[in-house]
C-alpha positions as CSV (number, residue, x, y, z in Angstrom):
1,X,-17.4,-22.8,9.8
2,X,-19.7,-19.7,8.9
3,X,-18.3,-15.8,9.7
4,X,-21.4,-15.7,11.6
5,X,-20.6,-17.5,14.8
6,X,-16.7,-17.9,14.7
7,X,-14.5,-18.1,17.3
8,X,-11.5,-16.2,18.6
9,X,-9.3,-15.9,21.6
10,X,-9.5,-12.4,23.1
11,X,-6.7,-11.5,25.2
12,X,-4.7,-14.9,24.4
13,X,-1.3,-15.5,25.8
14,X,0.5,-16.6,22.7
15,X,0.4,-16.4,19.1
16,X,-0.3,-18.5,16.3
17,X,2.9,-21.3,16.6
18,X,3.5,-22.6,12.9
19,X,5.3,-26.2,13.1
20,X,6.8,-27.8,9.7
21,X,7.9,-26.3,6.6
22,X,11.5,-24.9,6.2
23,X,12.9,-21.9,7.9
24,X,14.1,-19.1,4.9
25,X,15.9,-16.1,5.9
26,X,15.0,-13.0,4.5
27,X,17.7,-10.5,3.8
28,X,17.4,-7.0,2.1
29,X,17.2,-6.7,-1.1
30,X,18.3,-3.2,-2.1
31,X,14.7,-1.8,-2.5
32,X,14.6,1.2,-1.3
33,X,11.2,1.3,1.0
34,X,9.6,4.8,2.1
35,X,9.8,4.6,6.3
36,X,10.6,0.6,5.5
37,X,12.4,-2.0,4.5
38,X,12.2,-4.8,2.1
39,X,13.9,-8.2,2.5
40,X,13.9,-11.1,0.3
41,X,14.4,-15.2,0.5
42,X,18.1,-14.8,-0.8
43,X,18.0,-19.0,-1.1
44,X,16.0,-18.6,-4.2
45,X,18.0,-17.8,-7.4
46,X,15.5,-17.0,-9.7
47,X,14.4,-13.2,-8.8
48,X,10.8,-14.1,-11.2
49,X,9.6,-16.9,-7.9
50,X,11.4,-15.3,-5.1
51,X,9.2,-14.8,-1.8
52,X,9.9,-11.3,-0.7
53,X,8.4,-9.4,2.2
54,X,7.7,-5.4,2.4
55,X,7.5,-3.4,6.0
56,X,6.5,0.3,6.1
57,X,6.0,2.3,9.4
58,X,3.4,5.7,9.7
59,X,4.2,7.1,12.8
60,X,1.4,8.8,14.2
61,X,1.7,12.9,13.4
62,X,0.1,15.7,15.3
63,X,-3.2,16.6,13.7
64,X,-3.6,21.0,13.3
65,X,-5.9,20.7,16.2
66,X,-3.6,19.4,18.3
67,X,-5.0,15.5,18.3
68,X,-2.8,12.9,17.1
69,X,-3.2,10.5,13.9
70,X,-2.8,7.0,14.3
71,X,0.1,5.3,13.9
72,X,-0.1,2.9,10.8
73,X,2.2,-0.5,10.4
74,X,2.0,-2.6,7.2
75,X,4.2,-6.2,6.3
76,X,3.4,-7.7,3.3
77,X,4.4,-10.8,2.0
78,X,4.6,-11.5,-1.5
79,X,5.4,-15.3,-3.2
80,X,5.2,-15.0,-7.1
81,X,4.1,-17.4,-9.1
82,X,4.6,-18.9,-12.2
83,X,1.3,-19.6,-14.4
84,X,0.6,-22.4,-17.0
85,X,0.8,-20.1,-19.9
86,X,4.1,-18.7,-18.9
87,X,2.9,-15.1,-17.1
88,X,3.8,-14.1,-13.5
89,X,1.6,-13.1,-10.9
90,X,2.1,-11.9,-7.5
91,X,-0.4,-13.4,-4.8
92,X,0.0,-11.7,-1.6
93,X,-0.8,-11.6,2.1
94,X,-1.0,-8.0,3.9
95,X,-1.3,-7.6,7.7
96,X,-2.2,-3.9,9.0
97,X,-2.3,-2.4,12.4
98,X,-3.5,0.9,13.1
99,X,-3.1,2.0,17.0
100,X,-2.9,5.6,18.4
101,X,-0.4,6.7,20.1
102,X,-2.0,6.5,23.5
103,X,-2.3,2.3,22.8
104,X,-0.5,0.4,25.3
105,X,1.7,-2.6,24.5
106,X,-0.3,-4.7,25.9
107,X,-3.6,-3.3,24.2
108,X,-0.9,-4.3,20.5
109,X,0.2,-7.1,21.7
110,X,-3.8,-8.2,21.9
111,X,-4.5,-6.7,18.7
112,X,-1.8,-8.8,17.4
113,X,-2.7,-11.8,18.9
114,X,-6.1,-11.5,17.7
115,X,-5.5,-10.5,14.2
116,X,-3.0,-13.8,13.8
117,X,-6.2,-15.6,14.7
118,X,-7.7,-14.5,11.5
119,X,-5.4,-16.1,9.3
120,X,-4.6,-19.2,11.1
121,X,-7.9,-19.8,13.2
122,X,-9.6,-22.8,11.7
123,X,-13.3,-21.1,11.8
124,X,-11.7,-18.6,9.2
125,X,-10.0,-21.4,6.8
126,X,-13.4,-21.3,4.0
127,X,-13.0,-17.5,3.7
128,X,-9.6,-17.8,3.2
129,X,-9.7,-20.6,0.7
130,X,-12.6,-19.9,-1.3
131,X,-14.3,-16.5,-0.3
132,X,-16.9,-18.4,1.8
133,X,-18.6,-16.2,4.2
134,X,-21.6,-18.8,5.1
């Protein structure tokens, strides 16, 4: 499906429900993370392939004209992978929300809902893939 006429579900009452797969706990990992933490899939041995995830939190700071910045939350997941010539690369997902401090839960919770939509939506699954934006 093109960008240009996708779908979402504003204001849904649930989130994206993944079924399959195998559940991996993340543990830290004795990075130290500025206003975060990082955690890693401690089931995986080999430190070069181990999925490992990154959370920061911005709080939102008073501004010197007495307004208030946005807050600013960040997780990142990270799976390395091995290449066929032997190198390592790290492919990545990053999810971001930005609120101010006058946001409601609920208003986050939508944000939230919505933006898990982007990556699991079907309409979105060419972009994500291959770039597609037709």
């Amino acid at each position: 499906m093109p960008i240009s006429g996708c779908t979402i579900l504003n204001n849904s009452t649930a989130q994206a429900a993944p079924t399959g797969g195998t559940s991996v706990t993340l543990t830290e990992n004795g990075v130290q993370v500025p206003n975060g933490k990082s955690v890693a899939d401690a089931s995986n041995t080999n430190f070069l392939t181990r999925l490992y995830a990154v959370f920061r939190n911005k709080p939102p700071a008073k501004q010197p004209d007495k307004t208030y910045s946005k807050g600013k939350r960040t997780g990142t997941i990270t799976q390395p992978k091995l290449l066929a010539n032997g190198d390592y690369v790290n492919n990545l997902v990053r999810i971001e929300l930005e609120v101010h401090p006058e946001t409601t839960a609920a208003e986050v919770v939508t944000l939230m809902y919505n933006g898990s939509q982007l990556l699991t939506d079907a309409d979105f699954s060419e972009f994500w893939k291959s770039g597609s934006t037709a």
